[in-house]
SEBASE-70294 format. One record per residue (C-alpha): y, z, x; residue number from 1; residue in one letter. Coordinates in steps of 0.1 Angstrom, whole numbers, always signed. Last residue first. Example, Ala and Ser with C-alpha at 12.3 -4.5 7.8 and 13.67 -1.06 7.14 Angstrom:
BEGIN
    py    pz    px   i aa
   -11   +71  +137   2  s
   -45   +78  +123   1  a
***
This chain:
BEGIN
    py    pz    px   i aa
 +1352  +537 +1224 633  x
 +1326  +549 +1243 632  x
 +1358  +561 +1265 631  x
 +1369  +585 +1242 630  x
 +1337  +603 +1232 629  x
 +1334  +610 +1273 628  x
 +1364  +622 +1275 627  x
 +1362  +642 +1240 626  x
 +1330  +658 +1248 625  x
 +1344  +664 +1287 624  x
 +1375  +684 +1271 623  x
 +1350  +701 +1245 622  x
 +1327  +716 +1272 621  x
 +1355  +724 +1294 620  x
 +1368  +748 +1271 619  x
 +1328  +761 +1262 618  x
 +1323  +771 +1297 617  x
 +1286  +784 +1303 616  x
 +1278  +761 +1271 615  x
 +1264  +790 +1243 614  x
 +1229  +800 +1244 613  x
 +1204  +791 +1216 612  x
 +1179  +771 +1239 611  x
 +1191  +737 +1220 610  x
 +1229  +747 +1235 609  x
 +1217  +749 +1268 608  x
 +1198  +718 +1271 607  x
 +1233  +704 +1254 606  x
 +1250  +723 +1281 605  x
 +1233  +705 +1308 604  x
 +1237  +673 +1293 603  x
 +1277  +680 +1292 602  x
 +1275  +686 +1329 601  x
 +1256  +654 +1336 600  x
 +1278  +633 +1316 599  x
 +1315  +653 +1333 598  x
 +1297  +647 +1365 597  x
 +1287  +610 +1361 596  x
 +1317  +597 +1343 595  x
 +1334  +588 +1380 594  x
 +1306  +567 +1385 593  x
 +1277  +568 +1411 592  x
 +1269  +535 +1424 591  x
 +1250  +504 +1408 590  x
 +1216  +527 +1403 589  x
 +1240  +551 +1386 588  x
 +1244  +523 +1360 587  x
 +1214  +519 +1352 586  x
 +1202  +555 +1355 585  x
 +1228  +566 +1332 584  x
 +1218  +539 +1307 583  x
 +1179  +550 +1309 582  x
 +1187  +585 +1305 581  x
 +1209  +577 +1271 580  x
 +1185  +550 +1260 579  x
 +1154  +581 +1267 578  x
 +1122  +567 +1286 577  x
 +1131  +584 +1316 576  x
 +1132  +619 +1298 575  x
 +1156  +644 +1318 574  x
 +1140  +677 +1326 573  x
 +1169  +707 +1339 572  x
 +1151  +732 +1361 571  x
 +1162  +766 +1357 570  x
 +1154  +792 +1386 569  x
 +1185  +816 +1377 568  x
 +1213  +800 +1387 567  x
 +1231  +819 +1365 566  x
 +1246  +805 +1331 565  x
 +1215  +809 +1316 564  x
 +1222  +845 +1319 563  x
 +1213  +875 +1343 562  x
 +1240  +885 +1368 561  x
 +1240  +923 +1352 560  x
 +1214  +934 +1327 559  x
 +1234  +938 +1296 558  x
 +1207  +943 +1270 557  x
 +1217  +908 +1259 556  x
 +1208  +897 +1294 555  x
 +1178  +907 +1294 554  x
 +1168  +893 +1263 553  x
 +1182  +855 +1272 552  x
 +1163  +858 +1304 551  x
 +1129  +865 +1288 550  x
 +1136  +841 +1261 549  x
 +1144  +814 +1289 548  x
 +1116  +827 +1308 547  x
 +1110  +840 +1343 546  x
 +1091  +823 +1371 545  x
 +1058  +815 +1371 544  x
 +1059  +778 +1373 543  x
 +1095  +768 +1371 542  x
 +1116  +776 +1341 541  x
 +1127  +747 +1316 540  x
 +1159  +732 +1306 539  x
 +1158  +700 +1282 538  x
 +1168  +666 +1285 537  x
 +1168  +632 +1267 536  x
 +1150  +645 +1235 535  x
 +1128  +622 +1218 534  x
 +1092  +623 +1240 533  x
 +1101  +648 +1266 532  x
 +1071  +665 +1277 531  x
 +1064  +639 +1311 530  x
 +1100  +652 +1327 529  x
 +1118  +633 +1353 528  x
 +1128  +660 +1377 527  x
 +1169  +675 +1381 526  x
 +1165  +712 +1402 525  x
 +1174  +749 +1408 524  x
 +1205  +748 +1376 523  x
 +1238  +758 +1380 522  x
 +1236  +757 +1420 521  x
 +1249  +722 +1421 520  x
 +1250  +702 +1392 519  x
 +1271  +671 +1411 518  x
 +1243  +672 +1431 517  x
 +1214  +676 +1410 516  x
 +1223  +652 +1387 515  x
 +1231  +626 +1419 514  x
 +1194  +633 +1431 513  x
 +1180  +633 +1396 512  x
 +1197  +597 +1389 511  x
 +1188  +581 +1419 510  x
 +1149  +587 +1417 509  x
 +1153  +576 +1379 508  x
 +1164  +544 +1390 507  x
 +1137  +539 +1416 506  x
 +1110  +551 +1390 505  x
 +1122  +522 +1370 504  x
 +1137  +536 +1334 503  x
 +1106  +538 +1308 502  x
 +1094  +520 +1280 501  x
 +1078  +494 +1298 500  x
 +1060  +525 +1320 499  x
 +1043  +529 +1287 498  x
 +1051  +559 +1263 497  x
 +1018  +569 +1243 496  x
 +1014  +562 +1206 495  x
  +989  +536 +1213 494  x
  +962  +561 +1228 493  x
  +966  +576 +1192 492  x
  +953  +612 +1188 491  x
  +960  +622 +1219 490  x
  +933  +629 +1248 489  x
  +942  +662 +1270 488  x
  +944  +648 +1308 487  x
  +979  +639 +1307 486  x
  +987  +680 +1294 485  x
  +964  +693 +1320 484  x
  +995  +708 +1339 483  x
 +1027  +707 +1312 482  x
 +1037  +741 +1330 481  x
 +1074  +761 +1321 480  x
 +1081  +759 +1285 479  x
 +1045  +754 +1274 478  x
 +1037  +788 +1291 477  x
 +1001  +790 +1303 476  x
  +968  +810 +1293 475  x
  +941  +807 +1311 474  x
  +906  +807 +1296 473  x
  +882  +828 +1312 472  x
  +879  +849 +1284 471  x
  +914  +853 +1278 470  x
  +935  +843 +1308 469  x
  +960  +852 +1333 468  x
  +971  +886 +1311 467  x
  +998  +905 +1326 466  x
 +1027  +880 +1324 465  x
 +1021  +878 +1285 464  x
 +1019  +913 +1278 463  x
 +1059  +915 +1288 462  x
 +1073  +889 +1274 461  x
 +1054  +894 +1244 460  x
 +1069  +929 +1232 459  x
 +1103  +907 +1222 458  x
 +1084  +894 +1192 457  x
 +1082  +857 +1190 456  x
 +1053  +843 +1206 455  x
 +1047  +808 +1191 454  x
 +1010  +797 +1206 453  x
 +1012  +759 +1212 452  x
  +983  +737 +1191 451  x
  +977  +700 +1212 450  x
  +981  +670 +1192 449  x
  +986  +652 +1216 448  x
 +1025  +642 +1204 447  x
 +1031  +675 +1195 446  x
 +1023  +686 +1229 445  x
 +1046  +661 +1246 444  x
 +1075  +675 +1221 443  x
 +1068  +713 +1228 442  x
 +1096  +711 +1251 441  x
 +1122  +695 +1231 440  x
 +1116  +731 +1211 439  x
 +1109  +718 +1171 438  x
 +1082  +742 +1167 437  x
 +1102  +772 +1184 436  x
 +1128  +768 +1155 435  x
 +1104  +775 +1132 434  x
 +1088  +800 +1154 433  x
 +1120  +825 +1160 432  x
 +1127  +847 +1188 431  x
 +1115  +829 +1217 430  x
 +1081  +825 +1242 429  x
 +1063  +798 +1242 428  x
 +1020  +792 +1242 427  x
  +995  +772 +1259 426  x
  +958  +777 +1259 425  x
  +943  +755 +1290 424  x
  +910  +740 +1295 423  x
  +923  +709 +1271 422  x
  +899  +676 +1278 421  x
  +888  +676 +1245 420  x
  +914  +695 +1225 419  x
  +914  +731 +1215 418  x
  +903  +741 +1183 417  x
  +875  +767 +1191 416  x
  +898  +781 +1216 415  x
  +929  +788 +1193 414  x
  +905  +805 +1167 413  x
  +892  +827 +1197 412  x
  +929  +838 +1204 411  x
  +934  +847 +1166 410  x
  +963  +829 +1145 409  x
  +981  +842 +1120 408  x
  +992  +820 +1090 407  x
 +1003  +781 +1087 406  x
  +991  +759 +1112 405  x
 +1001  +735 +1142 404  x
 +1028  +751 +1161 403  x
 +1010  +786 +1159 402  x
 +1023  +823 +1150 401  x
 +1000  +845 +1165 400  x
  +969  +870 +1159 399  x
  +955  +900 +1182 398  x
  +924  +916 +1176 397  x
  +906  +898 +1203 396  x
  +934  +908 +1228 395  x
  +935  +948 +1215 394  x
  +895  +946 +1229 393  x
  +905  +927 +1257 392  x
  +934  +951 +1267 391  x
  +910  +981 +1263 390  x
  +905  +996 +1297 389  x
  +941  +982 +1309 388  x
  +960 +1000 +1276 387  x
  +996  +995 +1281 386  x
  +996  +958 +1290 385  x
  +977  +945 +1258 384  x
  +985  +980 +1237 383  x
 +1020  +971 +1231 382  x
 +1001  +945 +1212 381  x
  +998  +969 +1184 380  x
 +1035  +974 +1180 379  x
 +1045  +940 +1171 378  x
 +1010  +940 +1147 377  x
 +1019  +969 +1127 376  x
 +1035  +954 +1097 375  x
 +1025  +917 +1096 374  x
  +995  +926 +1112 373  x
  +983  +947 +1083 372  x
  +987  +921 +1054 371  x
  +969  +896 +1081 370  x
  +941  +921 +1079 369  x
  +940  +915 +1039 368  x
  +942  +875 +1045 367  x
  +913  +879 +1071 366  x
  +886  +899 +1049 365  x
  +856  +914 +1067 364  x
  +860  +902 +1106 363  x
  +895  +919 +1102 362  x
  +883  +945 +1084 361  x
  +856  +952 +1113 360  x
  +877  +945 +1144 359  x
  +901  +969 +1128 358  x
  +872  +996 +1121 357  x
  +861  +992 +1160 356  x
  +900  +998 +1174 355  x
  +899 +1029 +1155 354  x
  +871 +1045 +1166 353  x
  +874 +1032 +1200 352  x
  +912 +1046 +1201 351  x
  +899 +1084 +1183 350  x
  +867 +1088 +1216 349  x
  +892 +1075 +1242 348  x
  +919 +1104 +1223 347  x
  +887 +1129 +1223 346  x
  +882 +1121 +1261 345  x
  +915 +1130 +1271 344  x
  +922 +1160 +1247 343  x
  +889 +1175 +1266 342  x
  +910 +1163 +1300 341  x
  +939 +1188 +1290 340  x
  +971 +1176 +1316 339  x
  +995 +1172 +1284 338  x
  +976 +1200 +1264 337  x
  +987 +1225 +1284 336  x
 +1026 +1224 +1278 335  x
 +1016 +1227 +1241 334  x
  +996 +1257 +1247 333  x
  +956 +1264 +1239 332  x
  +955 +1299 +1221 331  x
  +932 +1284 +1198 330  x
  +909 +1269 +1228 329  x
  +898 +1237 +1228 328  x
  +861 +1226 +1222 327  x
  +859 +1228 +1182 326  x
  +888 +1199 +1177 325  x
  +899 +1190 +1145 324  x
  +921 +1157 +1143 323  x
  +946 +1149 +1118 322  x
  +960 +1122 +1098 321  x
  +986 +1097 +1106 320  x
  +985 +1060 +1126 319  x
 +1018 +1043 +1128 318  x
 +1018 +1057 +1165 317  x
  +993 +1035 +1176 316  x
 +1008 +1021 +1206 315  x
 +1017 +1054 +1217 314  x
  +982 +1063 +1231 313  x
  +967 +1094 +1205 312  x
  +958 +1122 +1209 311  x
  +977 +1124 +1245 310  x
 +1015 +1137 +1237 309  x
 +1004 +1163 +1214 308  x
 +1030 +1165 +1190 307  x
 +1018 +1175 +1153 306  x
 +1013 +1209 +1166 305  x
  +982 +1236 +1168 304  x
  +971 +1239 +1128 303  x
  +946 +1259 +1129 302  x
  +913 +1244 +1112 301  x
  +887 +1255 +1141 300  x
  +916 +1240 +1165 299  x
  +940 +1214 +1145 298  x
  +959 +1188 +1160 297  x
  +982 +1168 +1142 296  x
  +984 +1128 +1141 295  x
 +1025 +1114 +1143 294  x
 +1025 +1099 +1177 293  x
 +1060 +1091 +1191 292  x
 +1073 +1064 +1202 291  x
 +1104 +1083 +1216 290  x
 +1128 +1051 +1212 289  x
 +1125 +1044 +1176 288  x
 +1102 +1018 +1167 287  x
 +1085 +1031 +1143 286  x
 +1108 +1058 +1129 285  x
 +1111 +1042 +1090 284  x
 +1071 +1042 +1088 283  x
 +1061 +1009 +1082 282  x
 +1041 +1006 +1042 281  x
 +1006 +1004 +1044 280  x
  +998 +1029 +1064 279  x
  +968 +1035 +1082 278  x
  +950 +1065 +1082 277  x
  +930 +1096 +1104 276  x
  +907 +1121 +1093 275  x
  +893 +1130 +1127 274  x
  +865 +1157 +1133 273  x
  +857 +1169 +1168 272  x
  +825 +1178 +1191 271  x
  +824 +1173 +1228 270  x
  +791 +1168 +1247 269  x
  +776 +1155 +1214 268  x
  +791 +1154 +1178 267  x
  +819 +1133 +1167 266  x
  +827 +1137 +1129 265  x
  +842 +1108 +1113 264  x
  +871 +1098 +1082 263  x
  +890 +1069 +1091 262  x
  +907 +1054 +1066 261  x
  +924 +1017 +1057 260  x
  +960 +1008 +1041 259  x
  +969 +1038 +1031 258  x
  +989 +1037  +997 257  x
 +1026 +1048 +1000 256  x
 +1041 +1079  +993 255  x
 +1048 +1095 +1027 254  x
 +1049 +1129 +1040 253  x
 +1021 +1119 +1063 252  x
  +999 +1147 +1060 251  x
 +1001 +1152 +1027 250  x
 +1009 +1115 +1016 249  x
  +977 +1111 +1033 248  x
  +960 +1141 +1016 247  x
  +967 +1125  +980 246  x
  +952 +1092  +989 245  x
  +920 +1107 +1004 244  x
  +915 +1128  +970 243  x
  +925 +1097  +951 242  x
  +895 +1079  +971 241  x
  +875 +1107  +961 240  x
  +856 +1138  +985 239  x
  +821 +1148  +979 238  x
  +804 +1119  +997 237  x
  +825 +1119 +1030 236  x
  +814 +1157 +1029 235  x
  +841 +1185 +1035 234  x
  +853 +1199 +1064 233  x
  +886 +1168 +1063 232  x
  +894 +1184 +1027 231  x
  +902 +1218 +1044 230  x
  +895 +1244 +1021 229  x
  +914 +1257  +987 228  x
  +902 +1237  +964 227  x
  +930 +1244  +937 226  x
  +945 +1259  +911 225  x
  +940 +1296  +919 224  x
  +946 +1322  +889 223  x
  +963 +1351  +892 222  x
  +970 +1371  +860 221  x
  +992 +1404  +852 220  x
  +981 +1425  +823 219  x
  +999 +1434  +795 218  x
  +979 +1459  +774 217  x
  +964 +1457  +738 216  x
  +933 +1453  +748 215  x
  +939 +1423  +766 214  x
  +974 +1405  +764 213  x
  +982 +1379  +796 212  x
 +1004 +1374  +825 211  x
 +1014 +1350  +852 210  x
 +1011 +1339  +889 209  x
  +995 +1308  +896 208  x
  +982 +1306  +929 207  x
  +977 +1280  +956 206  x
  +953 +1289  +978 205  x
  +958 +1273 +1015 204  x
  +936 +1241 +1028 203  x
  +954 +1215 +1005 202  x
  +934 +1193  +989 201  x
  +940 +1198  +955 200  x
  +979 +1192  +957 199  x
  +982 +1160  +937 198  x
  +961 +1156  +909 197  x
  +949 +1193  +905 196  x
  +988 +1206  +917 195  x
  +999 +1186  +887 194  x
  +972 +1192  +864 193  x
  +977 +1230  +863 192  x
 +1016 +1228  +866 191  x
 +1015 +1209  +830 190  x
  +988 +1234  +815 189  x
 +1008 +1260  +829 188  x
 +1041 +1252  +807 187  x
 +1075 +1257  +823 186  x
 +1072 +1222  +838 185  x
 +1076 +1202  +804 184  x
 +1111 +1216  +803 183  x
 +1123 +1194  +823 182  x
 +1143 +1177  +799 181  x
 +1170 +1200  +796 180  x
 +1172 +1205  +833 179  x
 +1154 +1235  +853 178  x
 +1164 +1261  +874 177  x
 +1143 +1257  +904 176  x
 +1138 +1292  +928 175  x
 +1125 +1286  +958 174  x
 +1108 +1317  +978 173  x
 +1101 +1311 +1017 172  x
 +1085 +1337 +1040 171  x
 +1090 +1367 +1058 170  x
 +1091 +1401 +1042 169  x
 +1110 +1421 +1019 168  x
 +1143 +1395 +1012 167  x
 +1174 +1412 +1009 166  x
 +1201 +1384 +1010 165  x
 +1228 +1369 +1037 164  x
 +1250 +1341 +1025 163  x
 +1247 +1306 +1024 162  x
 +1265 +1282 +1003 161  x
 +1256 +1245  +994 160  x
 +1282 +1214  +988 159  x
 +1287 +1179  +974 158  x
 +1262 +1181  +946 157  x
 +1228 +1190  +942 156  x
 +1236 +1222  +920 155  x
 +1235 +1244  +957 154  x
 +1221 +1279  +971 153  x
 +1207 +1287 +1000 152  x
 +1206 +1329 +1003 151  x
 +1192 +1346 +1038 150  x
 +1171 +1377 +1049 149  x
 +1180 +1393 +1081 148  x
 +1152 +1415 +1103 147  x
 +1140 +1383 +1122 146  x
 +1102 +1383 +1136 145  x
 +1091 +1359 +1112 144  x
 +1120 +1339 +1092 143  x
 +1132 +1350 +1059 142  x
 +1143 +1333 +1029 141  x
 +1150 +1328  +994 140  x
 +1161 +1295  +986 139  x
 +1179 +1287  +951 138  x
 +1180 +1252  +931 137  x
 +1205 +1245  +900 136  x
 +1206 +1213  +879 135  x
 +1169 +1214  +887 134  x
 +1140 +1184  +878 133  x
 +1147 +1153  +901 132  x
 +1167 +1183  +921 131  x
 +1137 +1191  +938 130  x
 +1132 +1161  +950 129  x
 +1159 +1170  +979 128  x
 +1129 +1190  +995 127  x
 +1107 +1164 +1005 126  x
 +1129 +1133 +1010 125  x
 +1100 +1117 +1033 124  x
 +1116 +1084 +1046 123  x
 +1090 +1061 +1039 122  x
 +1088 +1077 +1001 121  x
 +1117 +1049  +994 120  x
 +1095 +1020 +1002 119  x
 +1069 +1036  +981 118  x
 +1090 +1039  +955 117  x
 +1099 +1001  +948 116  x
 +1124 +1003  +917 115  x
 +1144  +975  +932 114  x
 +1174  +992  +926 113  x
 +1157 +1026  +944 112  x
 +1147 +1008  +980 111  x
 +1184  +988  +985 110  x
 +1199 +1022  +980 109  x
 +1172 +1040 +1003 108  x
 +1177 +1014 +1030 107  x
 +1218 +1016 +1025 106  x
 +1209 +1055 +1034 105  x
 +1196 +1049 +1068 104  x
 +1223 +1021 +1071 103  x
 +1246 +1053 +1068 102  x
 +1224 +1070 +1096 101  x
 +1224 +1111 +1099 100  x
 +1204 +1108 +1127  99  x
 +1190 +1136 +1118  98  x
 +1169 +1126 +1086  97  x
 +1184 +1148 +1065  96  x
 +1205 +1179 +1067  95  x
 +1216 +1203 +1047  94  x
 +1183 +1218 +1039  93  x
 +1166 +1216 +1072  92  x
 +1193 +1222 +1095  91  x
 +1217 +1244 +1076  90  x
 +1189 +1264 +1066  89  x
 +1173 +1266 +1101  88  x
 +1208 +1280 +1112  87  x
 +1209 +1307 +1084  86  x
 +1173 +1316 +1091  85  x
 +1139 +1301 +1078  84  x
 +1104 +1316 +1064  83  x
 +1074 +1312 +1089  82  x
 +1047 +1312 +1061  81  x
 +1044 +1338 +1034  80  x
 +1050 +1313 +1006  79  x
 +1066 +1312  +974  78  x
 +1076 +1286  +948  77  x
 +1093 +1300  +917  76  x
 +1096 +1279  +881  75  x
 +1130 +1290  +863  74  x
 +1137 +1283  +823  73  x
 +1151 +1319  +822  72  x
 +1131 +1321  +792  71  x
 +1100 +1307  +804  70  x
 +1100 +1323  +836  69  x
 +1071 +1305  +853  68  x
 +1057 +1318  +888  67  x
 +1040 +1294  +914  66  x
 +1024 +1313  +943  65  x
 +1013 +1298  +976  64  x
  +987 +1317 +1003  63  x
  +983 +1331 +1036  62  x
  +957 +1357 +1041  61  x
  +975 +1394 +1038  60  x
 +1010 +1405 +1055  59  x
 +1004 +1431 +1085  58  x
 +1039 +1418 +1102  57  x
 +1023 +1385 +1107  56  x
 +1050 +1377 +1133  55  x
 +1032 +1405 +1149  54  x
 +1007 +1391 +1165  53  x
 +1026 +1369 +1195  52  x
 +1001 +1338 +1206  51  x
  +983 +1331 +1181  50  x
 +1013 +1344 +1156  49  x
 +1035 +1310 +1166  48  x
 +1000 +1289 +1150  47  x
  +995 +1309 +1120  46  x
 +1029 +1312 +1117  45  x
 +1034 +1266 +1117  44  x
 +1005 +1262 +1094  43  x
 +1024 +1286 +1064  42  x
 +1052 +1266 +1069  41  x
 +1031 +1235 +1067  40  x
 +1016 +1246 +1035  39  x
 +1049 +1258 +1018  38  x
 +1063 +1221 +1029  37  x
 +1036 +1204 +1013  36  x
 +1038 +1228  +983  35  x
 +1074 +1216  +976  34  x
 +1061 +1181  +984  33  x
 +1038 +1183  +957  32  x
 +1057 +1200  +928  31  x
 +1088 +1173  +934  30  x
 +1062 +1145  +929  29  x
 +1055 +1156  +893  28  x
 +1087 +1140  +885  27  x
 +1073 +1104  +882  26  x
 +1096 +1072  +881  25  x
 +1110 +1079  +909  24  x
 +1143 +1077  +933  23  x
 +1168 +1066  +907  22  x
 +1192 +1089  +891  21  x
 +1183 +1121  +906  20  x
 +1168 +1113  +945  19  x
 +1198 +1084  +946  18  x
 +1225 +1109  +939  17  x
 +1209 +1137  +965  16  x
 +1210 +1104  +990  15  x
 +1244 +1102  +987  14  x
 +1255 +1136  +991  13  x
 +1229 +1132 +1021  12  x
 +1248 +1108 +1037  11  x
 +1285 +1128 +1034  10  x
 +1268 +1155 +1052   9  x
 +1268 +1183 +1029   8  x
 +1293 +1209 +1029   7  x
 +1296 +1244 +1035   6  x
 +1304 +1275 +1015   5  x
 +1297 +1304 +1028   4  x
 +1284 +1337 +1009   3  x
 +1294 +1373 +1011   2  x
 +1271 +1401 +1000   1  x
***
């Protein structure tokens, strides 16, 4: 038999030296996610021989086997599931989270020094943690329906081999030569309490192979170690909080504590079981581009895939578990279930399940629901223009950055605050919400008093221009509309700017006429602003046009002839009660002075500066700075 030799990705190399030296503080884990993967092996030729028999090849009920070999200092894990080829090998065992990502290995670095597993068991390393316990490890394999057996081999450094084996019949048989001080696993007391603790739940037998002396004789011994039945058939009363814990990480390769479960059985016109969770830690893939849902389907407990594209709506994706449906046929395809209308009614039946338990620990403890939002929240709201028949429900459960209060902020908190005279909940758009509170355009709103929403993940731009108004409220963007904002009372009627205080009218008249036409067609227009109480000008966008943010994004994501630059709709706000305002329109109310272009271009780019974009021409910026610097003096 000849072998190959191939190598690693130079990732994984890495990631093999963080999985030794530093990945966990308990070893037992390798044990579990070796029978994890034995289990869904076994799940995926259960479902492939639905539909072509003879992958089965006339093998018995499926089932996992752990043999000890005490002086070879081996432990085997076997399965009869859909084994592997040479190609599957390379994939699955010499490869690791495709992408294949150095910053996806910096994570795991930055995960193991501060000793936090659970950020580490994010990226399910499943099979590498084998080497947590074997200098050596060996796979066995054969996949269903292929005549060739193949050989992995590799000591968990920078290479593997592969070379073609005998192997009898299809399946999966690891061999793990242990370290020095793994020994503890070659005892059966040790693997007894391990697949107890961890592995109970699991719907396959696991067995424990062995021998023993009676009447003189050596006999051989098979003893099953666990439950062996689907945990999500048993009663909510029968099964443990550690037993709930240990199927998550089960289904959702992950080693983190859920944050909430749903456990229910729907019974009526269609009848289905869900045993679904909510992480606590944020899945590594969340926001990749495929948003894809991560719940499996199972028909009469056969596993069907863990892709059906309508279980679940893709903004709850960071949901795992499974659902068990009585009402679909096993033979039911993947291509079918995308137009199935029974998968329809179960996924509305799963979204009100869930949507109902958030409303509940939200209602039930508001710091612990703000834990969640500050994970999941981002991808939650996708819901609020995804989701038409629920976009209230997703609205209520909702929470925001505010200008006025520290925490998350719920819509109906917002409108029990509001202001007399205030029919209006305002909010702004941008990417960060300390700097957001000090916007020149929140500054009439600070001065009432009045609370601004701060909407600062890119997913608001779009929800926002969707929803009008929350029950019957309308919301408005603080960087665009200051309607209502006279009528709202302050909290000092002596704090407000008098018409003393201001340019005349008549001045400021002649100013935003000679602004706007030495400005041209860099911004849409010049007005006197009512917001500005400090600031002498900011930019703003008219009345249902697009926002700054908005504009900003788009153009980062190189959408052509979008940019603050453009004249894109912005209107540039001067504040009439401003020295610098009130000096220009002094002395442009005497004639229009040579200064006037290069001081109305560099207030434009000041307004564009405090939006966090850079002046459209930062050579002529400096060269008016320094004319205008020059003759101060």
């Amino acid at each position: 038999m000849t072998e190959e030799r191939l190598s690693f990705q130079a990732e994984v190399s890495k990631l093999l030296d963080i999985v030794v030296h530093s990945l966990y503080s308990d070893r037992r884990i390798f044990l579990r996610e070796l029978i994890s993967n034995a289990s869904d092996a076994c799940d995926k030729l259960r479902y492939e021989a639905l539909t072509n028999p003879a992958l089965r090849e006339g093998s018995d009920d499926f089932r996992i086997t752990l043999k000890v070999d005490a002086d070879a200092k081996t432990i085997e894990i076997a399965d009869n599931g859909i084994g592997m080829n040479r190609q599957d090998l390379i994939d699955n065992l010499g490869t690791i989270a495709r992408s294949g990502t150095e910053a996806f290995v910096k994570q795991l670095q930055a995960a193991g020094k501060s000793g936090d597993a659970s950020q580490i068991g994010q990226f399910g390393v499943g099979f590498y943690s084998s080497f947590m316990v074997a200098n050596t490890v060996e796979v066995f394999t054969r996949r269903a329906g292929e005549s060739e057996g193949w050989h992995w081999t590799s000591d968990g450094g920078g290479e593997f081999s592969i070379g073609e084996a005998e192997v009898a019949a299809p399946g999966t048989r690891i061999v793990l030569h242990l370290r020095e001080d793994a020994s503890e696993f070659l005892e059966a007391w040790r693997l007894k309490s391990t697949v107890k603790t961890y592995s109970d739940h699991i719907a396959i037998p696991v067995v424990l192979l062995g021998t023993e002396e009676k009447d003189g004789k050596t006999e051989d011994t098979a003893e099953t170690l666990n439950e062996a039945s689907a945990l999500w058939t048993r009663p909510r009363s029968e099964i443990t909080p550690e037993q709930y814990k240990e199927f998550y990480h089960h289904v959702g390769h992950a080693f983190d504590e859920p944050w909430h479960t749903v456990h229910f059985k729907a019974e009526g016109a269609i009848e289905y079981t869900g045993l679904l969770f909510i992480p606590s830690q944020k899945p590594f893939d969340l926001f990749q581009p495929e948003r894809k849902t991560h719940v499996k389907l199972y028909v009469n407990r056969v596993f069907i895939t863990d892709e059906a594209p309508d279980l679940l709506p893709s903004y709850l994706r960071f949901m795992r578990g499974i659902v068990d449906s009585s009402d679909l046929p096993l033979n039911v395809s993947r291509e079918m279930l995308q137009h199935n209308p029974v998968l329809r009614k179960i996924q509305g039946g799963l979204v009100k399940r869930i949507l109902s338990d958030l409303k509940k620990r939200a209602e039930a403890n508001a710091e612990d629901y703000a834990a969640f939002w500050d994970i999941f929240g981002a991808v939650l709201k996708e819901g609020i223009y995804e989701d038409h028949e629920r976009r209230q429900e997703v609205l209520e459960l909702a929470r925001f950055r505010s200008s006025t209060t520290d925490g998350w902020v719920s819509l109906a908190d917002y409108k029990a605050r509001m202001k007399t005279g205030q029919d209006t909940i305002y909010y702004i758009t941008g990417d960060d919400p300390e700097v957001l509170k000090r916007s020149p355009q929140l500054e009439g709103f600070r001065a009432k008093g009045v609370e601004v929403l701060l909407l600062t993940d890119p997913v608001d731009e779009f929800w926002i221009n969707s929803v009008p108004d929350f029950q019957d409220t309308p919301l408005k963007s603080a960087a665009s509309s200051v309607e209502g904002l006279d009528e709202i009372a302050g909290p000092d009627a002596s704090d407000e700017t008098t018409t003393e205080d201001k340019a005349p009218a008549d001045q400021i008249e002649t100013l935003t006429k000679a602004l706007k036409e030495t400005l041209g067609d860099a911004v849409k227009d010049v007005r006197a602003s009512s917001r500005l109480k400090e600031s002498p000008v900011c930019l703003v966008a008219e009345d249902g046009g697009m926002s700054l943010h908005l504009e900003r994004m788009l153009k980062q994501a190189g959408q052509a002839g979008i940019g603050l630059g453009s004249a894109a709709g912005r209107i540039l706000e001067i504040n009439p009660a401003h020295p610098l305002i009130k000096g220009m329109a002094a002395r442009t109310a005497q004639g229009t002075p040579d200064s006037l272009a290069d001081m109305g271009q560099l207030l434009l780019d000041q307004a564009r500066i405090v939006e966090g974009e850079a002046p459209a021409d930062p050579v002529a910026f400096a060269r008016r700075l320094s004319t205008v610097m020059a003759g101060a003096l």
